[in-house]
FIDREN-114603 format. One record per residue (C-alpha): x, y, z; residue number from 0. Coordinates in steps of 0.5 Angstrom, whole numbers, always signed. Example, Ala and Ser with C-alpha at 12.3 -4.5 7.8 and 13.67 -1.06 7.14 Angstrom:
[[+25, -9, +16], 0] [[+27, -2, +14], 1] 
END
This chain:
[[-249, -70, +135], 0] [[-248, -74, +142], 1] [[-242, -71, +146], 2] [[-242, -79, +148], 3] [[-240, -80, +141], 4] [[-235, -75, +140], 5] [[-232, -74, +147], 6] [[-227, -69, +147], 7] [[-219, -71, +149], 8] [[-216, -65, +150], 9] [[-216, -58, +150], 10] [[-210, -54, +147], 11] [[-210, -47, +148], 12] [[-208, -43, +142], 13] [[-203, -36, +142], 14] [[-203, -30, +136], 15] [[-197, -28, +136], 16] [[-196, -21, +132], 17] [[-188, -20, +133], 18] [[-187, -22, +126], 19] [[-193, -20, +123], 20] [[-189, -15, +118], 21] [[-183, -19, +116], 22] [[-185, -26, +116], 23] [[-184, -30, +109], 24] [[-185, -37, +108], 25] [[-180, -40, +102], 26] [[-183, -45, +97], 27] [[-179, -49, +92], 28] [[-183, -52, +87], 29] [[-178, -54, +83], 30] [[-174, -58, +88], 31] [[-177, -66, +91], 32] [[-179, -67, +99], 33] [[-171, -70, +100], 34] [[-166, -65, +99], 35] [[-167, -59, +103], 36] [[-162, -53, +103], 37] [[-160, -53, +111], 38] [[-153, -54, +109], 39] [[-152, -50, +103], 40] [[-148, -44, +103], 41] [[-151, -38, +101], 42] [[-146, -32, +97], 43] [[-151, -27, +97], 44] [[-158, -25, +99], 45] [[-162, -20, +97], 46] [[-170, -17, +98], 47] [[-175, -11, +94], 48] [[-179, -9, +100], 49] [[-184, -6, +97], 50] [[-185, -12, +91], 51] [[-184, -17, +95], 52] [[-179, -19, +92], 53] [[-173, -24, +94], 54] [[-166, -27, +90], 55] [[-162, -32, +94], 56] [[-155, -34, +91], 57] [[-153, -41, +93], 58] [[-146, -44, +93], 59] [[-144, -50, +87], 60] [[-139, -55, +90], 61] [[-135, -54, +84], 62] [[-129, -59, +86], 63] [[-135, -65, +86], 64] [[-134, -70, +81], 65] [[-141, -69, +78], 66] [[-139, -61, +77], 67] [[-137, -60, +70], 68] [[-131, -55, +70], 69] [[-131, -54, +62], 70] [[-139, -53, +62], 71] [[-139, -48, +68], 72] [[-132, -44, +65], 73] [[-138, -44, +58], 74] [[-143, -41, +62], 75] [[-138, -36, +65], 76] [[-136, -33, +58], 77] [[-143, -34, +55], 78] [[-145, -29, +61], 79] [[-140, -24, +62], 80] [[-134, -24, +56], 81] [[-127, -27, +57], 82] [[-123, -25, +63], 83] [[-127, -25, +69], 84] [[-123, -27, +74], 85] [[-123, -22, +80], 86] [[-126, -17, +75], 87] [[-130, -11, +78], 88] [[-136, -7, +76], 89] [[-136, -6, +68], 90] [[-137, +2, +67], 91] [[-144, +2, +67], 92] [[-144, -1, +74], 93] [[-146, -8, +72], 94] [[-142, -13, +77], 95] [[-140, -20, +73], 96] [[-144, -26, +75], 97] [[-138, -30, +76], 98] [[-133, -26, +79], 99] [[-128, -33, +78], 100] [[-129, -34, +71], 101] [[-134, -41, +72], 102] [[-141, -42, +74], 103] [[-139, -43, +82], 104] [[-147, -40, +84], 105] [[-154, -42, +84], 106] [[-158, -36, +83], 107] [[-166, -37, +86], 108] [[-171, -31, +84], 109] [[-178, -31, +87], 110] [[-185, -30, +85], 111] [[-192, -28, +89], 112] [[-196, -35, +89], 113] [[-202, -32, +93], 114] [[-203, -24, +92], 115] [[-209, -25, +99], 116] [[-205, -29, +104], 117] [[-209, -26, +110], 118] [[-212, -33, +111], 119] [[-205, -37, +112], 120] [[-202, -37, +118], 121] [[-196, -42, +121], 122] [[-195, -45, +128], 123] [[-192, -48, +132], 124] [[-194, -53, +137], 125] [[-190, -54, +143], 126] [[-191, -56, +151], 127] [[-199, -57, +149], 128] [[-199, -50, +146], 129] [[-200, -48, +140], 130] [[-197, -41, +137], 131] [[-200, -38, +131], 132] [[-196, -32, +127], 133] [[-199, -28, +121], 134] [[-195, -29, +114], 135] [[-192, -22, +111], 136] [[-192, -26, +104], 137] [[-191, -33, +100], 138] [[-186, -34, +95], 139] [[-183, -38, +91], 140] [[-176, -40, +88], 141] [[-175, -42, +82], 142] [[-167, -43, +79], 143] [[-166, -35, +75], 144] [[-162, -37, +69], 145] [[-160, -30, +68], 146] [[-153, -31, +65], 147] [[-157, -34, +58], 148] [[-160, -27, +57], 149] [[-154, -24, +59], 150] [[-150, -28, +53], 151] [[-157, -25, +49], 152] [[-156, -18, +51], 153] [[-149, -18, +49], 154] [[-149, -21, +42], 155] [[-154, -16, +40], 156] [[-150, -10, +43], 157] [[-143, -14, +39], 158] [[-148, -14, +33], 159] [[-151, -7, +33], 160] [[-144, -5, +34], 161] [[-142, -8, +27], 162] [[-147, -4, +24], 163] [[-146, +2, +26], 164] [[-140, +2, +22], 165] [[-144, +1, +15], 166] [[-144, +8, +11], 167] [[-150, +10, +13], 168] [[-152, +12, +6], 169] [[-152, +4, +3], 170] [[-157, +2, +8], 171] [[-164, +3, +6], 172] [[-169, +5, +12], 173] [[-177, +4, +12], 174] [[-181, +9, +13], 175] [[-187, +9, +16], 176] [[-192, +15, +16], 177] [[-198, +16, +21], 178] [[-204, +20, +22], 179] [[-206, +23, +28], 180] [[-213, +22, +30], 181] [[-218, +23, +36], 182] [[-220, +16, +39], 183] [[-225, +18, +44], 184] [[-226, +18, +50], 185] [[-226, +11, +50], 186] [[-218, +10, +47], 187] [[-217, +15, +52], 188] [[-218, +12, +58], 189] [[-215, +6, +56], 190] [[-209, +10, +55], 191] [[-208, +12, +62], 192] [[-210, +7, +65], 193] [[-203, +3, +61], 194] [[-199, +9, +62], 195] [[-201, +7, +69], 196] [[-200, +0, +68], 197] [[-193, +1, +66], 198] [[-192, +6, +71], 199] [[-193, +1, +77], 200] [[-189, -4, +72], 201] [[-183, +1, +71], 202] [[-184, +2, +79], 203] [[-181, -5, +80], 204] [[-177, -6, +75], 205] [[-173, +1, +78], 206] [[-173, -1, +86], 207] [[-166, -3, +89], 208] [[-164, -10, +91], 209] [[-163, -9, +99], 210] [[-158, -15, +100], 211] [[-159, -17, +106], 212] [[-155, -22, +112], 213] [[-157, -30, +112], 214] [[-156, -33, +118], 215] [[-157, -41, +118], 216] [[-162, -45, +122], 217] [[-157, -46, +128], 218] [[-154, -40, +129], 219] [[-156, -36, +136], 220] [[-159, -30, +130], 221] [[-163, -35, +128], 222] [[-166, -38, +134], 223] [[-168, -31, +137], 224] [[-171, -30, +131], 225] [[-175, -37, +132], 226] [[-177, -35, +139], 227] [[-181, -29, +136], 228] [[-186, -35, +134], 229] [[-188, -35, +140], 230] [[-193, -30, +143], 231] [[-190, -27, +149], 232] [[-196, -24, +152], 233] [[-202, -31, +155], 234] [[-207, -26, +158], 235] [[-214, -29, +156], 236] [[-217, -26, +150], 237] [[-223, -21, +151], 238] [[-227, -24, +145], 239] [[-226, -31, +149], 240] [[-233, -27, +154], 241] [[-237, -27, +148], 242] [[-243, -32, +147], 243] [[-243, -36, +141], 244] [[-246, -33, +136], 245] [[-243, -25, +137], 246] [[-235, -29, +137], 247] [[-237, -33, +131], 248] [[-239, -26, +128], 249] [[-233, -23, +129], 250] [[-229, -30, +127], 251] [[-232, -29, +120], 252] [[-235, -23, +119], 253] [[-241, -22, +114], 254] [[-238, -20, +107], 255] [[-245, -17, +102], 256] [[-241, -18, +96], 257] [[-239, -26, +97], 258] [[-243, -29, +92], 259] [[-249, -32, +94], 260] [[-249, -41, +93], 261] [[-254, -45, +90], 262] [[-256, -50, +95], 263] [[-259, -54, +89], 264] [[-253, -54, +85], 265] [[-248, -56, +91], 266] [[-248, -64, +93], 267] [[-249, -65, +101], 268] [[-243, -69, +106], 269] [[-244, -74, +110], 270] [[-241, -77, +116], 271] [[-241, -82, +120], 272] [[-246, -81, +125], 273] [[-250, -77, +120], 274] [[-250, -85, +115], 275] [[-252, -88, +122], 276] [[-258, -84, +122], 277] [[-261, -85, +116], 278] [[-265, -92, +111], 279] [[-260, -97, +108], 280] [[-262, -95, +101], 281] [[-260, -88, +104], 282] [[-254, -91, +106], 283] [[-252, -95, +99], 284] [[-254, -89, +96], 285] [[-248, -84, +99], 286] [[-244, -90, +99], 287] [[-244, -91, +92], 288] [[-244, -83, +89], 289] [[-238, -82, +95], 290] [[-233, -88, +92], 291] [[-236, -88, +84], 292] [[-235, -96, +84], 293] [[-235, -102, +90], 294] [[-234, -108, +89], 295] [[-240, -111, +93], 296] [[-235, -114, +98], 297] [[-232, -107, +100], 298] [[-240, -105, +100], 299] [[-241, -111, +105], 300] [[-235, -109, +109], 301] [[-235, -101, +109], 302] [[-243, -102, +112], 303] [[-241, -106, +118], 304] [[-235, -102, +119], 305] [[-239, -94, +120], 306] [[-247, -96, +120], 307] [[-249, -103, +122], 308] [[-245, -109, +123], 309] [[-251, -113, +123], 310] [[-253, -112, +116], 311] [[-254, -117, +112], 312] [[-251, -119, +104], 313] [[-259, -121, +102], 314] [[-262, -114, +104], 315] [[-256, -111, +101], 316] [[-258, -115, +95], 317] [[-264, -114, +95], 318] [[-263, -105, +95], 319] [[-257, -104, +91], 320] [[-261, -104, +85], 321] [[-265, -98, +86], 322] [[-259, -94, +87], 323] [[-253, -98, +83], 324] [[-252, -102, +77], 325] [[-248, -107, +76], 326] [[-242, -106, +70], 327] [[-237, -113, +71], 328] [[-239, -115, +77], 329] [[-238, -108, +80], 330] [[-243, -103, +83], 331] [[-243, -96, +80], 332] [[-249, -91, +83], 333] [[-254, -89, +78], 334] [[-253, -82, +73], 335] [[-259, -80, +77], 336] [[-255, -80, +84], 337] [[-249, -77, +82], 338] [[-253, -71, +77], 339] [[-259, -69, +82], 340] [[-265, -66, +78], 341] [[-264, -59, +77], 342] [[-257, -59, +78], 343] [[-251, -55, +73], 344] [[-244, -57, +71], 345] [[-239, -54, +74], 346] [[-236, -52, +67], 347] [[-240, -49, +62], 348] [[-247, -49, +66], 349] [[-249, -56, +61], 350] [[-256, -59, +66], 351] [[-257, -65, +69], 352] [[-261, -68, +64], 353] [[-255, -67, +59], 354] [[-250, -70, +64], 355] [[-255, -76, +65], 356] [[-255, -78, +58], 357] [[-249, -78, +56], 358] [[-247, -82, +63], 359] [[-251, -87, +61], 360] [[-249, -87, +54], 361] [[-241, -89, +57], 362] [[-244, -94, +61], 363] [[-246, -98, +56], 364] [[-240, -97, +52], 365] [[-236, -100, +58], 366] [[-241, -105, +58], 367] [[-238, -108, +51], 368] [[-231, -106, +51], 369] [[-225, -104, +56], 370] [[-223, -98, +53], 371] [[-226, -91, +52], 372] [[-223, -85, +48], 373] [[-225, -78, +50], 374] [[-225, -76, +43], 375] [[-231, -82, +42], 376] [[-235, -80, +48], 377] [[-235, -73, +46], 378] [[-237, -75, +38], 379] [[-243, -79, +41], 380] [[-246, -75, +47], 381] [[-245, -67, +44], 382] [[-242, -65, +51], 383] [[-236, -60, +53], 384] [[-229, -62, +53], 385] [[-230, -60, +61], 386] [[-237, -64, +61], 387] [[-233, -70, +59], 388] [[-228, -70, +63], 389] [[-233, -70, +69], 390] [[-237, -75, +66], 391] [[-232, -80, +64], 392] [[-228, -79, +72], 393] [[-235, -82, +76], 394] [[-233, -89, +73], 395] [[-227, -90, +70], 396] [[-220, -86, +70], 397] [[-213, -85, +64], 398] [[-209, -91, +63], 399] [[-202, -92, +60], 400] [[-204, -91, +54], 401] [[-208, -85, +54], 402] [[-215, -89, +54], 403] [[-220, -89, +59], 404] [[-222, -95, +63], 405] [[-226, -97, +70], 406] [[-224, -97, +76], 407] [[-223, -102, +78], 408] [[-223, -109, +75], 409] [[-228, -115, +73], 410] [[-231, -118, +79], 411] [[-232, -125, +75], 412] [[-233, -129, +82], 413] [[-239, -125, +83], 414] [[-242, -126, +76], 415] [[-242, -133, +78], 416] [[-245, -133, +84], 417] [[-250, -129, +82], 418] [[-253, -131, +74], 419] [[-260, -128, +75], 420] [[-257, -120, +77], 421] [[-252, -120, +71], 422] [[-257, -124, +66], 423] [[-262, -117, +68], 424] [[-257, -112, +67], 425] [[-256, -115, +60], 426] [[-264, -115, +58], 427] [[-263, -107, +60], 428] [[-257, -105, +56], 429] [[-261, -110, +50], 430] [[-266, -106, +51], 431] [[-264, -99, +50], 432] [[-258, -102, +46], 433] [[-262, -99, +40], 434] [[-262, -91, +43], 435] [[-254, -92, +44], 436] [[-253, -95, +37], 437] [[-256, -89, +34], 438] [[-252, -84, +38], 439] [[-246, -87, +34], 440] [[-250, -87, +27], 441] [[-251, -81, +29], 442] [[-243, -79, +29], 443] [[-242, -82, +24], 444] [[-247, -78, +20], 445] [[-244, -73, +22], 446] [[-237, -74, +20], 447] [[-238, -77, +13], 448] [[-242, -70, +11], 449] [[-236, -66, +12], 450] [[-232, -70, +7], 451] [[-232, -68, +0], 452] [[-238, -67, -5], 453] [[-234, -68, -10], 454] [[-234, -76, -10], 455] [[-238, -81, -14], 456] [[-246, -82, -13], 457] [[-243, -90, -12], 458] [[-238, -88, -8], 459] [[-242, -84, -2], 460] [[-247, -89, -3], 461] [[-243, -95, +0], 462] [[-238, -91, +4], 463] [[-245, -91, +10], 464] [[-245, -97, +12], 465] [[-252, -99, +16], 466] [[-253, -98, +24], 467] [[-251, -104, +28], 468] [[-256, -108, +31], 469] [[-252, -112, +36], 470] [[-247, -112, +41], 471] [[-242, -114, +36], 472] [[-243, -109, +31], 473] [[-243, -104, +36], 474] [[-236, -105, +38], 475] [[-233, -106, +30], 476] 
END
């Protein structure tokens, strides 16, 4: 690429910053909306498991607001703690109350690890025309704990036990079960320890203390000394700056021998668009189609005099678009074999291209004769995965409201009228293949009939077949 046609614009230097590499955590709230953010909220308490990871995080309930139901909240407080929690200390087992004010006046948040390898995730800020990049300790999530329903759980099932100890222990009839021991090898053995490890390290968490900790809100001065630790201290130039391209590229990206090697058959190639400027305008039709899956030929016409050539003409177009796209509705999808190259494999269950081509062509003319597809039907017909199908199905069309699939995009009736002669050789195409796909359908209908029961009438299996259709409109019915 030419550097006239990618100039640089500015050159920005970026700066590491390790200074809270070891204690840097980034908050997710995936059950909150992009509107309301927790700036202002007042936080009762915070605590942390340094060793897990872990973080719970109490927030304050506007109890006085006209939304806040008192009568729920006071429910919810006795549910979790009993009656009489007001100004209640910890219970003789050194369990606090959750509500020491007798009403739910706090949200609590829990956190869980979304990525277990965050070493590839960093945070920056950029100011002054720098950019400072800092290390992430970890990243959780904070989803609402609902801890006082199990407390209620736990405390009926104590009141429960506790009334049945008082039942003579002669009138209660007990199960017995009798087990013999036997040697389970070697392999039950491993197994064996490797569970007790398992629940050692989950024993091992569940043990570790809760640290509470301090919350200091964004515009305290705490907060703000905390936020300069963002910004690297020290601009002396990097060493591996000095390095020639190839060995900083090395130490960029270190070489990892059990990172799986990539079929490059199996993998379609990306263009840009510099790349598209290059190359034939079949070429160009052909990655245009295959990238937007259906184009109307005005978009066509339009996206070509936009990023390759913008003195093509809508006769050359024309006269090319048929080798790689079909017409569906006046629209433009790429052809089966544009979007499953020979020898490539579905992503899924490994299902070949010739597979994929088939059925693909089997969707289209369906869509050729009706607006609407069923993923159940098109699984019937072409014998493919559920996975398969999925994939099959997106390249032309998408879900609507009532859990059908229809095109992408709707019928161009004013380029069917504009060209009869493209629309009546597309038509000679589906009549003359109309015959394969009717029999794919035969074909799950047999299927289908032959799970019934053999038990009815000879008359009554021999009319419950009706005879393959022969034309658009049976098809259809």
């Amino acid at each position: 690429m030419d550097d006239e046609e990618d100039p640089i614009v500015e050159e920005i230097p970026v700066f590491l910053s390790k200074n809270l590499q070891d204690s840097l955590y980034l908050f997710q709230y995936p059950t909150k909306t992009e509107l309301p953010n927790h700036d202002e909220s007042v936080i009762i308490n915070c605590c942390v498991k340094p060793f897990t990871q872990e973080v719970k995080v109490d927030f304050a309930l506007n109890i006085d607001s006209k939304h806040y139901d008192r009568f729920k909240g006071e429910q919810f407080a006795v549910a979790a703690d009993g009656k009489n929690t007001f100004g209640a200390g910890p219970t003789k087992g050194g369990e606090r109350p959750t509500y020491k004010r007798g009403i739910m006046d706090k949200q609590a948040y829990t956190s869980t690890r979304s990525l277990t390898d965050i070493s590839k995730y960093i945070v920056g800020i950029y100011t002054d025309k720098e950019v400072h990049l800092s290390p992430l300790t970890s990243i959780v999530q904070l989803r609402p704990a609902l801890n006082h329903f199990d407390k209620e759980d736990k405390r009926k099932k104590a009141e429960q036990k506790a009334q049945n100890d008082d039942v003579d222990d002669d009138e209660v009839l007990q199960q017995v079960t009798v087990k013999f021991a036997r040697d389970k090898g070697a392999a039950a053995k491993k197994t064996k320890e490797e569970r007790g490890t398992y629940d050692s390290f989950v024993q091992r968490i569940v043990d570790e203390p809760w640290c509470e900790t301090y919350w200091h809100a964004r515009a305290t001065p705490t907060a703000e000394l905390e936020r300069q630790k963002l910004y690297a201290t020290n601009h002396q130039s990097n060493l591996s700056l000095t390095l020639n391209p190839r060995d900083y590229l090395q130490k960029l990206l270190p070489y990892d021998e059990n990172v799986q090697q990539v079929d490059e058959s199996s993998v379609l190639p990306v263009y840009n668009r510099a790349m598209l400027k290059t190359m034939p305008l079949l070429d160009q039709l052909r990655v245009l189609l295959r990238d937007a899956r259906m184009l109307s030929f005005g978009d066509v016409l339009e996206i070509l005099a936009e990023q390759a050539d913008p003195h093509v003409t809508p006769d050359k177009v024309l006269a090319l678009l048929p080798q790689v796209g079909i017409l569906l509705n006046g629209n433009w999808v790429p052809k089966s074999e544009v979007v499953f190259p020979e020898k490539m494999l579905s992503h899924a269950n490994g299902v070949t291209a010739e597979q994929m081509i088939r059925a693909r062509d089997y969707i289209l003319y369906r869509f050729s004769r009706t607006a609407c597809l069923y993923r159940t039907q098109v699984m019937a017909a072409t014998q493919l995965p559920p996975a398969e199908t999925y994939d099959v199905l997106r390249t032309v069309a998408k879900v609507n409201s009532t859990k059908r699939w229809e095109l992408l995009l709707p019928p161009d009736k004013e380029f069917e009228q504009k060209h009869p002669e493209l629309v009546q050789r597309q038509e000679l195409h589906w009549r003359a293949s109309e015959q394969y796909y009717n029999e794919m359908d035969w074909a799950k209908e047999t299927k289908r009939v032959r799970k019934r029961s053999t038990r009815k009438s000879e008359s009554q299996s021999a009319t419950s077949m009706p005879p393959p259709a022969t034309t658009a409109a049976a098809a259809e019915a």
